[in-house]
C-alpha positions in Angstrom: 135.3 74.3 18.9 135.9 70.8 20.5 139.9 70.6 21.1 141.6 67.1 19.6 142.4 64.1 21.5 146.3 65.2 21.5 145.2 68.9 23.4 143.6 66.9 25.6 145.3 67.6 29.7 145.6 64.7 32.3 146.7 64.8 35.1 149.8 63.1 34.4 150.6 65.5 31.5 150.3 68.2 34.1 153.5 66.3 36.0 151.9 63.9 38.1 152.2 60.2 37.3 149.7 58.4 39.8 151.1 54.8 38.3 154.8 55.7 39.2 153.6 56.6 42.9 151.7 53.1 42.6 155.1 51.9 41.6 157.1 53.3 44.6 154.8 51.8 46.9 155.2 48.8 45.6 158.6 48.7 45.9 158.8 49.9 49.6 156.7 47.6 50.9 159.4 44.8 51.4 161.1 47.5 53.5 158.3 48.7 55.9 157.6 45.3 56.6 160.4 44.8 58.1 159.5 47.3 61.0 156.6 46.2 61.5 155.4 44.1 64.7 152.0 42.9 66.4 150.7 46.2 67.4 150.5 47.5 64.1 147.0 46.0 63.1 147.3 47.0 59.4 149.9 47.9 57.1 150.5 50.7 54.5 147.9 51.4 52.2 144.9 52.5 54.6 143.6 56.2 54.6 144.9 56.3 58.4 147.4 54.2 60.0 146.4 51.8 62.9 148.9 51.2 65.8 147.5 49.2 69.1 148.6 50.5 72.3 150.4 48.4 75.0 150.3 49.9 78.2 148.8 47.7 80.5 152.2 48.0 83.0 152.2 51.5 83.3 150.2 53.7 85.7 149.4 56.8 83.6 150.8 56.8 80.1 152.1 59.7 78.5 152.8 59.8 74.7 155.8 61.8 73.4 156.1 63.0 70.3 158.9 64.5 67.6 159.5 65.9 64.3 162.1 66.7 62.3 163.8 66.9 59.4 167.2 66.5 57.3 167.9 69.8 56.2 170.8 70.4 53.8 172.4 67.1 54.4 170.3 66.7 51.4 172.6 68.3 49.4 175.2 65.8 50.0 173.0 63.1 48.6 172.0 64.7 45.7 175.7 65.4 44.7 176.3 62.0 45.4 173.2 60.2 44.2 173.1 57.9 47.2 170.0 58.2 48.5 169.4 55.0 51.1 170.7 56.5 54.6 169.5 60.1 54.8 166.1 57.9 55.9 168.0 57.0 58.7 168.9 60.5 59.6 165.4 60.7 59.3 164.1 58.6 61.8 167.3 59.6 64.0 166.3 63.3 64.2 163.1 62.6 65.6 163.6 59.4 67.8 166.7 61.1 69.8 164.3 63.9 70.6 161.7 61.8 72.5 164.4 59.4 73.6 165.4 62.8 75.9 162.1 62.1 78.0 162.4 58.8 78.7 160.0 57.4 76.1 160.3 54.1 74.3 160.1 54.7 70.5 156.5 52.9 68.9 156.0 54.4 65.7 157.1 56.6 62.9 155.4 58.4 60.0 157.4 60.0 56.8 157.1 62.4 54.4 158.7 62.7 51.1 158.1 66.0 48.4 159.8 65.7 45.1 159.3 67.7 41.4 159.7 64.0 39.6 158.9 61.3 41.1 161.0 58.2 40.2 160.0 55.2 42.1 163.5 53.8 42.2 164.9 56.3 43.9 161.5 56.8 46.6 162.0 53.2 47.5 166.1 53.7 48.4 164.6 56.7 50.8 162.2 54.4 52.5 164.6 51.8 52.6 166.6 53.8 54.9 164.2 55.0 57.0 163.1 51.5 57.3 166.6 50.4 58.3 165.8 53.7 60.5 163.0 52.3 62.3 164.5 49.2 62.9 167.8 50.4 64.7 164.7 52.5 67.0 162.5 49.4 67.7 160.4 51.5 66.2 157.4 50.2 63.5 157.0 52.5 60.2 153.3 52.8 60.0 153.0 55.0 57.3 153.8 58.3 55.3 153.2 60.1 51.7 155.0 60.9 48.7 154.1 63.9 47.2 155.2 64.6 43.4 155.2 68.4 43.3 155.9 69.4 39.3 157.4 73.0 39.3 158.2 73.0 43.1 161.5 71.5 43.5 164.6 71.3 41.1 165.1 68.3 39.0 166.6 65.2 41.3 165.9 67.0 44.6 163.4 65.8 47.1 162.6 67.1 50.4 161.5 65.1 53.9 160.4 65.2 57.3 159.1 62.9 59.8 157.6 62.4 62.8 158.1 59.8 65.8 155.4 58.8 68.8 156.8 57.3 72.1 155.1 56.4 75.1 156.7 55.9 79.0 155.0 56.1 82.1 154.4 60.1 83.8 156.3 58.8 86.5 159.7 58.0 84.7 159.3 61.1 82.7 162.8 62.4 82.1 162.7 66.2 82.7 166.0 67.2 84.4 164.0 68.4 86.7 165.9 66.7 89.3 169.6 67.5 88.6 171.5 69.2 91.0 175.3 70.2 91.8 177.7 67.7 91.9 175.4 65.1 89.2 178.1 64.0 86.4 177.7 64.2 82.5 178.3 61.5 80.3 178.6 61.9 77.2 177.9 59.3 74.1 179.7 59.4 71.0 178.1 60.8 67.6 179.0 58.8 64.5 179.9 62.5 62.9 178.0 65.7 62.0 174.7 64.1 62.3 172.4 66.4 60.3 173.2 69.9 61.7 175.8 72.1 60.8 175.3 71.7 56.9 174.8 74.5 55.7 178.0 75.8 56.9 179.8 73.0 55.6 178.7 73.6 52.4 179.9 77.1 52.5 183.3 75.9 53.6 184.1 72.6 51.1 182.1 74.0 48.3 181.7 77.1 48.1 185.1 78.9 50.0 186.9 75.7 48.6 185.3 74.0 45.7 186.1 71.0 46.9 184.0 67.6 45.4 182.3 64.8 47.5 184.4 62.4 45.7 188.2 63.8 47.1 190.0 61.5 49.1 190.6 63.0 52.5 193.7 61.6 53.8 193.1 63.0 57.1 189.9 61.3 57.2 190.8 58.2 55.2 187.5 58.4 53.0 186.0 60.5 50.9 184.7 64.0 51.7 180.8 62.6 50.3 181.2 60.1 52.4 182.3 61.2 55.4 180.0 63.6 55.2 176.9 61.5 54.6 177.5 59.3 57.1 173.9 58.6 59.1 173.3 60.3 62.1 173.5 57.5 65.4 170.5 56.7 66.8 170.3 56.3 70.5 167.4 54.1 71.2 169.3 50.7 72.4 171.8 52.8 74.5 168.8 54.7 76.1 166.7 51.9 76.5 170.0 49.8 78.4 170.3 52.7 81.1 167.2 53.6 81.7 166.0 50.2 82.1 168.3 49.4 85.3 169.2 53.4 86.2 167.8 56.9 87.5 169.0 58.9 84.8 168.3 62.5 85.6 168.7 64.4 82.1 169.3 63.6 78.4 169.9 66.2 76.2 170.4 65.8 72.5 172.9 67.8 70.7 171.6 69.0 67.6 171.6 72.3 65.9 172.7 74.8 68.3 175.0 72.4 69.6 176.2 72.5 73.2 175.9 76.0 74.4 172.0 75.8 73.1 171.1 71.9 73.7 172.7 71.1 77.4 170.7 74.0 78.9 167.6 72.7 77.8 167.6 70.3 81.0 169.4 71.9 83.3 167.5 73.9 86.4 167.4 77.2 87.2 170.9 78.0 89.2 172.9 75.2 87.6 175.4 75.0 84.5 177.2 72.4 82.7 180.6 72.0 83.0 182.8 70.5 80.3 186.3 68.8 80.2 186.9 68.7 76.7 190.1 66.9 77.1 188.1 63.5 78.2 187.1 62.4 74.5 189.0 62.3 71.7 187.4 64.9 69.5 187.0 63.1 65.5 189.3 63.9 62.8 186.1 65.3 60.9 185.5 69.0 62.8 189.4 69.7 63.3 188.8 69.3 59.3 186.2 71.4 59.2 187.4 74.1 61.7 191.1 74.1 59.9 189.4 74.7 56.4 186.9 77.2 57.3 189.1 78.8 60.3 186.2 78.6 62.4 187.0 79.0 66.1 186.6 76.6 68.6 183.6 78.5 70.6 181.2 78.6 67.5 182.5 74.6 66.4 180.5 73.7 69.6 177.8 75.9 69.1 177.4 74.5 65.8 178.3 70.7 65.6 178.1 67.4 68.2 181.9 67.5 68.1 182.1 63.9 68.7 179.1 63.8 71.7 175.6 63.1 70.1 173.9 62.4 73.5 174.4 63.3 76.9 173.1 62.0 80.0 173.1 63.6 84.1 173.4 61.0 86.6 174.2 60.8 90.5 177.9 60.4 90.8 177.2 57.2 92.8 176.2 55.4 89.5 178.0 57.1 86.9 180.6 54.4 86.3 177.9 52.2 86.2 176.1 53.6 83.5 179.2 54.5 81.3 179.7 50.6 81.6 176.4 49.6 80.4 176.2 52.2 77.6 179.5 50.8 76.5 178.2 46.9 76.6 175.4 48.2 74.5 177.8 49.1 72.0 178.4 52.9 72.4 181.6 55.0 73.0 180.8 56.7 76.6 182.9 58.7 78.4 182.1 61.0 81.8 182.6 64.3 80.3 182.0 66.7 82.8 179.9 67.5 86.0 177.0 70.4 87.1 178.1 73.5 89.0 176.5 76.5 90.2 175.7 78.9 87.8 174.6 79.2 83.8 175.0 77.8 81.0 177.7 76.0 79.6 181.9 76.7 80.1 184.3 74.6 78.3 187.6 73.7 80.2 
């Protein structure tokens, strides 16, 4: 028995509209093209993307790479259905990784799972991880969007991406190098980032059922907004310094946040000593920690607490380089200074 036109399964009856992804391509492509530059030899579309590599004034390239994610900072978009800056966070999670080794940002790749896809809303994501890109110097080669029916609740999405740097094996960042006495400077965040979420959820939402859209007077916004504001990216700041300095460590404070991230770079014998007194810590996490009575060793084991970056330098230049971060437009402030021992303590 032949089954009637109208039993008939496609593929878009089975949840996946091919047109609509057509669509969202479409729409994005005013945004990509804004990243791009001349060593990007062709633009989205291709099976593969095509970057041409520029390294004619450095003795042995080495290319660094990062991924990442935005984890539940999701969450807050969804509530708020503002969906054109977690692409930022994006970019940012992955850039400030291989910014930690010294490596100039060239190119980025995302990728975007939803139930439904709506191209409306895929093009906002791109657009911020195009604006993303940009604030990296970095060119957004490519990606995919995959419409996953049955996978994902209605109006949520999930995404990831990756970054590729390159920088010469000889200025290689490794902290390698630090010893006792180097000084810690540390560069402001512009708040959570995207690490601490899921805690932060528990706290406003679930402990307080709080909604995105309370005005916080302590914070002089709302709690959405505050809260979805896009993690800083560090590539301008990094690029500054390291263009005219020796800097001997970056570390990136990210989940796990200082006791976890700091001794990534330091050597064997050596620990990091903090003066928390020498930045004003933001309004944001005494919020957090004086809702959720969290204490103050696990707020910096969880969050940035105003630092998103820090950098070890000779004491000689230190000055120096807190000056040029700040003509580039950060907050820097020398934080603290390496001593003998392990770790991380917090005076």
């Amino acid at each position: 028995m032949m089954s009637s036109e109208k039993d008939e399964l496609t593929y878009k009856k089975a949840g996946v509209d091919t047109k609509e992804a057509e669509k969202s391509v479409d729409m994005m492509k005013p945004f990509v093209n804004r990243t791009l530059n001349p060593n990007v030899l062709r633009g989205i579309g291709g099976f593969g993307s095509l970057y041409k590599l520029d390294v004619k004034d450095m003795k042995e390239p080495v290319l660094v790479s990062g991924t990442d994610g935005v984890g539940t900072k999701l969450k807050i978009a969804f509530m708020m259905d503002k969906h054109d800056t977690v692409g930022i966070d994006c970019v940012a999670m992955c850039v400030n990784d291989v910014l930690c080794q010294g490596a100039k940002p060239l190119f980025f790749l995302d990728y975007i799972a939803t139930g439904k896809l709506k191209a409306e809303k895929i093009a906002e994501i791109v657009k911020g991880v195009a604006e993303g890109c940009v604030q990296a110097n970095s060119a957004l080669v490519g990606g995919e969007t995959a419409e996953m029916p049955d996978f994902y609740s209605e109006g949520e999405y999930d995404m990831a991406g990756f970054s590729v740097g390159v920088v010469d094996r000889e200025k290689m960042i490794t902290g390698d190098s630090i010893s006792i006495g180097d000084k810690i400077i540390g560069i402001a965040s512009s708040g959570i980032h995207s690490n601490g979420y899921s805690l932060v959820r528990k706290i406003f939402f679930d402990k307080m059922n709080k909604s995105v859209n309370d005005h916080v007077p302590e914070l002089g916004m709302t709690l959405g907004e505050a809260l979805l504001t896009p993690t800083r990216i560090y590539a301008n700041a990094c690029g500054a310094v390291c263009s005219k300095y020796e800097v001997k460590g970056i570390a990136n404070i990210t989940g796990g946040g200082f006791f976890e991230n700091i001794p990534r770079i330091l050597p064997a014998g050596t620990a990091a000593r903090i003066q928390t007194d020498t930045w004003k810590i933001p309004a944001l996490f005494q919020y957090i920690s004086e809702c959720g009575n969290v204490a103050r060793h696990e707020m910096f084991a969880t969050f940035n607490m105003g630092i998103g970056m820090m950098m070890v330098v000779d004491p000689q230049i230190a000055e120096a380089v807190v000056q040029t971060l700040k003509e580039s437009g950060e907050d820097a402030f020398l934080i603290g200074d390496i001593v003998s021992g392990q770790g991380v303590s917090l005076e």
